[in-house]
C-alpha positions in Angstrom: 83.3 116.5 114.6 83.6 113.7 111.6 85.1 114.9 108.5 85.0 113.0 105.2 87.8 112.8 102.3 86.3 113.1 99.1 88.0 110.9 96.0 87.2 110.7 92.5 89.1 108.2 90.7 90.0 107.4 86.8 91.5 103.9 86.9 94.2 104.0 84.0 96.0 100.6 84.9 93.7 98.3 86.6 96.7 95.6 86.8 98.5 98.7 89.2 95.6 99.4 90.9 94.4 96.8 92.8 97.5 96.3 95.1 96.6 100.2 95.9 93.0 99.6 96.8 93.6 96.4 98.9 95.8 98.3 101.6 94.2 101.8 101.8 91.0 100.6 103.2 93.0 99.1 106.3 95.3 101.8 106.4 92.5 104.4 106.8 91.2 102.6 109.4 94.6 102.6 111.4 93.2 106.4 111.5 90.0 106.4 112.5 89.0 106.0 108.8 86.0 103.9 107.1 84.4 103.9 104.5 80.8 105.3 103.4 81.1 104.9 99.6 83.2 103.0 97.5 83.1 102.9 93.5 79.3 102.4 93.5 77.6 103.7 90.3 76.8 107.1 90.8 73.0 108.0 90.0 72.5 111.6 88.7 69.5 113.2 89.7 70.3 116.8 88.5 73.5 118.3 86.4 76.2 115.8 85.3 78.8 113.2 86.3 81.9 112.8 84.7 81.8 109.1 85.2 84.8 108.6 87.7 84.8 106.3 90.4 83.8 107.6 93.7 85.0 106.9 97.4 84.3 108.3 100.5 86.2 107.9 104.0 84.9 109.1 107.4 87.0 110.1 109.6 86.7 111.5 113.1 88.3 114.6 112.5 90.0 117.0 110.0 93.2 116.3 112.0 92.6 112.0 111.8 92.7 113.2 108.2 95.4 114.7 108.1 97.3 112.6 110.0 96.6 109.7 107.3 97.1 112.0 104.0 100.9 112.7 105.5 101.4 109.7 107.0 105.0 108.1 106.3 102.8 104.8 105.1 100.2 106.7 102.9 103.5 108.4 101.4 104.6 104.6 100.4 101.0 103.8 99.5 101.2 106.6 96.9 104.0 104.6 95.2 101.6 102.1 94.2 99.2 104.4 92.7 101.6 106.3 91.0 100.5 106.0 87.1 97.8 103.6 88.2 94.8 105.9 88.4 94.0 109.7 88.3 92.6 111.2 91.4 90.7 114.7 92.4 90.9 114.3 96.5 88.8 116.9 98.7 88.5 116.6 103.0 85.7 118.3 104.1 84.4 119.1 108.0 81.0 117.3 108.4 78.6 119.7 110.5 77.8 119.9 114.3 74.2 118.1 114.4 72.5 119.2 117.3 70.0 117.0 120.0 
């Protein structure tokens, strides 16, 4: 069953950033990772956003997540955020869709 992780980002050092950005995409997909959203302008239709960037990844499984978050090369791709950005990160089980 596909599970998603669930980012929202505050870039604080854009200069940082980008080295981050540019290797977490393929990294992800070394997992079984891919992207559905990424940093596209969020359009409120009820309540409130915060304004933060936001980035979703599917993956196949809650374990494929997993297996990326503790990864020894997320661990050094952590470095290169560190300071760079604030982040709120949530995995979440998609459903079972039925025939």
């Amino acid at each position: 069953m596909p599970a998603y992780l669930i980012v929202q980002i505050k870039v604080t050092r854009p200069e940082s950033w980008s080295d981050y950005r540019a290797a977490v995409g393929p990294l992800a997909q070394r997992f079984g990772g891919r992207y559905l959203i990424r940093g596209a302008e969020v359009e409120v239709l009820e309540g409130s956003h915060d304004g933060r960037r936001l980035v979703v990844f599917e993956f196949p499984t809650m374990e494929a997540i997993h297996s990326f978050w503790d990864s020894p090369a997320y661990s050094e791709l952590k470095k290169l955020r560190a300071g760079a950005g604030e982040l709120d990160v949530w995995a979440v089980p998609g459903v079972q869709v039925s025939p």
